[in-house]
FIFIDREN-470962 format. One record per residue (C-alpha): residue number from 1; residue in one letter; x, y, z. Coordinates in nm, 3 decimals, padded with zeros to 5 digits. Each point is the difference from the previous one (the first is absolute). Layout:
N
<lumfi><n>NUM</n><res>a</res><xx>X</xx><yy>Y</yy><zz>Z</zz></lumfi>
...
END
This chain:
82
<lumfi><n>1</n><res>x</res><xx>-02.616</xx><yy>00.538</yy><zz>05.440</zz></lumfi>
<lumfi><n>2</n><res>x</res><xx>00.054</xx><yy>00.191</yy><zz>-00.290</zz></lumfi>
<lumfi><n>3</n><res>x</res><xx>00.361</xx><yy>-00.040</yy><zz>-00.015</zz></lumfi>
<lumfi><n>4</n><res>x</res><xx>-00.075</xx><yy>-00.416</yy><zz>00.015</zz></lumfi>
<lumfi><n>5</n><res>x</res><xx>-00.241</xx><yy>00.010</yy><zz>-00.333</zz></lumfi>
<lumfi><n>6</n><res>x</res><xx>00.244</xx><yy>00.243</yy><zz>-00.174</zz></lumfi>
<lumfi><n>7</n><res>x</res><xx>00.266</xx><yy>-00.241</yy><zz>00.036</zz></lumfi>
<lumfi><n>8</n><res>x</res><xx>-00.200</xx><yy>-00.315</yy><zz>-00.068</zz></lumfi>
<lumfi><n>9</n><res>x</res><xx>-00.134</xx><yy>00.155</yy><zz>-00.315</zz></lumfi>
<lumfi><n>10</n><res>x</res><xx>00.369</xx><yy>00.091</yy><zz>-00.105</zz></lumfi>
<lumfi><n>11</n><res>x</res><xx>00.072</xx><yy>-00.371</yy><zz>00.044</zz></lumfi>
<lumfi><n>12</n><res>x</res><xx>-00.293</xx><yy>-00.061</yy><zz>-00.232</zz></lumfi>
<lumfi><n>13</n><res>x</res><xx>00.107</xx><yy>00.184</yy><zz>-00.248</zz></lumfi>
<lumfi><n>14</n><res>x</res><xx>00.361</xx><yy>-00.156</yy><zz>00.011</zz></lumfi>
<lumfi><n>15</n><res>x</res><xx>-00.166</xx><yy>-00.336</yy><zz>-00.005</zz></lumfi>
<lumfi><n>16</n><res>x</res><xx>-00.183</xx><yy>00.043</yy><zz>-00.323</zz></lumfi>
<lumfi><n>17</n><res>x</res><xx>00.264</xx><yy>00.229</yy><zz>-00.201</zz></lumfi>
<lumfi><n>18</n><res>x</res><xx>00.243</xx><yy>-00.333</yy><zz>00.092</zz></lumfi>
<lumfi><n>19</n><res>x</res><xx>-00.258</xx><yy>-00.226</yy><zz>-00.125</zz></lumfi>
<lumfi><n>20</n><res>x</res><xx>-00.076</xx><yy>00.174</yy><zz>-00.312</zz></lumfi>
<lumfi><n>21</n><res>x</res><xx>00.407</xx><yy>00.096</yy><zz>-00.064</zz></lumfi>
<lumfi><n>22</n><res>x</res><xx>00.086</xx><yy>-00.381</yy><zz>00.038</zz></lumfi>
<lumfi><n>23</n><res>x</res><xx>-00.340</xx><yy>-00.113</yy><zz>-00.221</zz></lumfi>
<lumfi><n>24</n><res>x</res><xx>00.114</xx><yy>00.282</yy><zz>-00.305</zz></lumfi>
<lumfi><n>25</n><res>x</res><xx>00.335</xx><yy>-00.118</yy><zz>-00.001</zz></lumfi>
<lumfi><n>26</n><res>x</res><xx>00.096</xx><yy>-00.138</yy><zz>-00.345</zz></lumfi>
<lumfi><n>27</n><res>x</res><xx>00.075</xx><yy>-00.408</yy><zz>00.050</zz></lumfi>
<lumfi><n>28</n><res>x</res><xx>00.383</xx><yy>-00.149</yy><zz>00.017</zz></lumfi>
<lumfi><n>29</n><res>x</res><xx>00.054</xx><yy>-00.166</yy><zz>-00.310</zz></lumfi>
<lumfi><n>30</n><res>x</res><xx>-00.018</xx><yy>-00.373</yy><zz>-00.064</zz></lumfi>
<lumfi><n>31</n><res>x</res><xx>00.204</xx><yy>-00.217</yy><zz>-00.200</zz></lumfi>
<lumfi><n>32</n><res>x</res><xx>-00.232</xx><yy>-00.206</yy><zz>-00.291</zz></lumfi>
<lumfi><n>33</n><res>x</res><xx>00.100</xx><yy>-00.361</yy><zz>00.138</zz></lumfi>
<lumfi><n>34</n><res>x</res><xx>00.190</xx><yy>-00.124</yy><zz>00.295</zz></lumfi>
<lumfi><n>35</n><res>x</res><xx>00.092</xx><yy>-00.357</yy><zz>-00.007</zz></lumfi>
<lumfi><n>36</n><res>x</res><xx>-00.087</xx><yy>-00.253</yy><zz>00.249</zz></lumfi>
<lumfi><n>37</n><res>x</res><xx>00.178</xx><yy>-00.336</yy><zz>00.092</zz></lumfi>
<lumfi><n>38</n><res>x</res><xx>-00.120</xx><yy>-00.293</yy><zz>-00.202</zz></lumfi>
<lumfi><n>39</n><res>x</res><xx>-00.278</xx><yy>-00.120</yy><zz>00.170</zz></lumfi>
<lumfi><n>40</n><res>x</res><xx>-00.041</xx><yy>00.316</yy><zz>00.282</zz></lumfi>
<lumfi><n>41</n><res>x</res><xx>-00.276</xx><yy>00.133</yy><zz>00.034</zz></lumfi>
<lumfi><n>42</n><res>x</res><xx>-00.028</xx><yy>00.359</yy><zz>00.107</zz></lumfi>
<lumfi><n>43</n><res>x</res><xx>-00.203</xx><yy>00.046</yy><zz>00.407</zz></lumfi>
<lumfi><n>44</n><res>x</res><xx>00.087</xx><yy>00.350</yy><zz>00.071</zz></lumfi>
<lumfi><n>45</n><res>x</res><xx>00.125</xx><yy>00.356</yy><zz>-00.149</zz></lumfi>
<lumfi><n>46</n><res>x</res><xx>00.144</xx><yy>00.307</yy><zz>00.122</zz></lumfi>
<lumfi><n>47</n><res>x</res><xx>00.207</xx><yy>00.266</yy><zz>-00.139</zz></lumfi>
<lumfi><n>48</n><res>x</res><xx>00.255</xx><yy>00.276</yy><zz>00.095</zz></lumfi>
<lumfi><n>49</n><res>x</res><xx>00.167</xx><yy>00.280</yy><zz>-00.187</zz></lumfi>
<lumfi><n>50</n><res>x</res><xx>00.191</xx><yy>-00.213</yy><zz>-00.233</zz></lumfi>
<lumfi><n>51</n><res>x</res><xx>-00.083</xx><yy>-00.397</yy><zz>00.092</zz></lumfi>
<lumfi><n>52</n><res>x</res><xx>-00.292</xx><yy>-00.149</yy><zz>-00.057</zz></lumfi>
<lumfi><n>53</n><res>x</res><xx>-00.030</xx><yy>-00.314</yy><zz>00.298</zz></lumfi>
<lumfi><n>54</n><res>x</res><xx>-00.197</xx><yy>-00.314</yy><zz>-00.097</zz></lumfi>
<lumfi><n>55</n><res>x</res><xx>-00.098</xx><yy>-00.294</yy><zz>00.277</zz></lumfi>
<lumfi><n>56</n><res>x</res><xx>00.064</xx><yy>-00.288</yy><zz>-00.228</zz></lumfi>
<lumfi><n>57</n><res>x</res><xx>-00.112</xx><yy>-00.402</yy><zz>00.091</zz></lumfi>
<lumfi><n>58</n><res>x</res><xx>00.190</xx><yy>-00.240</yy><zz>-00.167</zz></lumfi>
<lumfi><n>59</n><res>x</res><xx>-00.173</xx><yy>-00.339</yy><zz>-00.177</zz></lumfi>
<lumfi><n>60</n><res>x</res><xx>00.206</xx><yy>-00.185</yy><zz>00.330</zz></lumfi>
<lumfi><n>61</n><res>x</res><xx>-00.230</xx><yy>00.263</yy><zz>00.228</zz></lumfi>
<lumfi><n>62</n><res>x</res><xx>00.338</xx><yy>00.136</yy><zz>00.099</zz></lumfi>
<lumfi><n>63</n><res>x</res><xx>-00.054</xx><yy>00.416</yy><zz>00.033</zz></lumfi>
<lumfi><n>64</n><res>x</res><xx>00.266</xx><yy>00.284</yy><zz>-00.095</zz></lumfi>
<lumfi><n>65</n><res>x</res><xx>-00.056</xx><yy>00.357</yy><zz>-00.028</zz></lumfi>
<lumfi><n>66</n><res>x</res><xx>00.164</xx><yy>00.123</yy><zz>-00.366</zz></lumfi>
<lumfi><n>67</n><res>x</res><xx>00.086</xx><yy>00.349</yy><zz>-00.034</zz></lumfi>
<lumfi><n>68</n><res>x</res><xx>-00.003</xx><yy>00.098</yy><zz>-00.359</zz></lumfi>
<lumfi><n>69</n><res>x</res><xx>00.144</xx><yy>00.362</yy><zz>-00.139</zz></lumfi>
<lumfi><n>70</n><res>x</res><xx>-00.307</xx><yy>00.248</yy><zz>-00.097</zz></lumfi>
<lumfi><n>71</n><res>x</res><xx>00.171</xx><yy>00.135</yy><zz>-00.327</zz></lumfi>
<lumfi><n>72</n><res>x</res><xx>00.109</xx><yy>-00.334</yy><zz>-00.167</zz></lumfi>
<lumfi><n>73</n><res>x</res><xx>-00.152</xx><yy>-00.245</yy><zz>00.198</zz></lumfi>
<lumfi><n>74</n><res>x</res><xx>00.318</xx><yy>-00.220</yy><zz>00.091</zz></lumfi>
<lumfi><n>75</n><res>x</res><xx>00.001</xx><yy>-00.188</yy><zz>00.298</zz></lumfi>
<lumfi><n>76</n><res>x</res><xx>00.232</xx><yy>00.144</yy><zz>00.237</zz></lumfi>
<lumfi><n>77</n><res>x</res><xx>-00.021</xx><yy>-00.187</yy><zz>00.307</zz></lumfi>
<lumfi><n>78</n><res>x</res><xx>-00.182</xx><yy>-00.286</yy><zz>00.103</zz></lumfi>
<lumfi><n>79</n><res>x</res><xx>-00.022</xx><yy>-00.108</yy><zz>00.364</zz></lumfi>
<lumfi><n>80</n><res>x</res><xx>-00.155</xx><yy>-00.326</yy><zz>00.128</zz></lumfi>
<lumfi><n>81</n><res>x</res><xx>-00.312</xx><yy>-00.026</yy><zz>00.253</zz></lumfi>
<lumfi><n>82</n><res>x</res><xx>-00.079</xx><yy>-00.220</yy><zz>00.309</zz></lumfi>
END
């Protein structure tokens, strides 16, 4: 029994240094503008080490998800939606 709440309060403490190591971690950097389309409008964003992903609906309703560079904010790749 005393082995069991050892452990589980070992996981505990994993648990909340993770949490508070990911929450302190300084931000990824941004670029100031990232240009859309004419006409898109921007549904959804997500991000990795050096992309920044945006869900983008054209005025036709048509969908494609643009994948913009972090550090200068050109669009890289953009791949259509069905």
């Amino acid at each position: 029994m005393t082995a069991l709440a050892l452990v589980m309060g070992l996981g505990m403490v994993v648990l909340v240094g993770a949490f508070v190591w990911r929450l302190l971690a300084p931000p990824l950097p941004l670029p100031d503008t990232l240009d859309l389309p004419e006409g898109a409008r921007a549904t959804a964003v997500t991000q990795g080490s050096d992309w920044v992903g945006i869900v983008a609906r054209g005025a036709d309703g048509a969908e494609a998800f643009l994948v913009f560079d972090r550090l200068t904010g050109r669009l890289r790749q953009e791949v259509a939606l069905r």
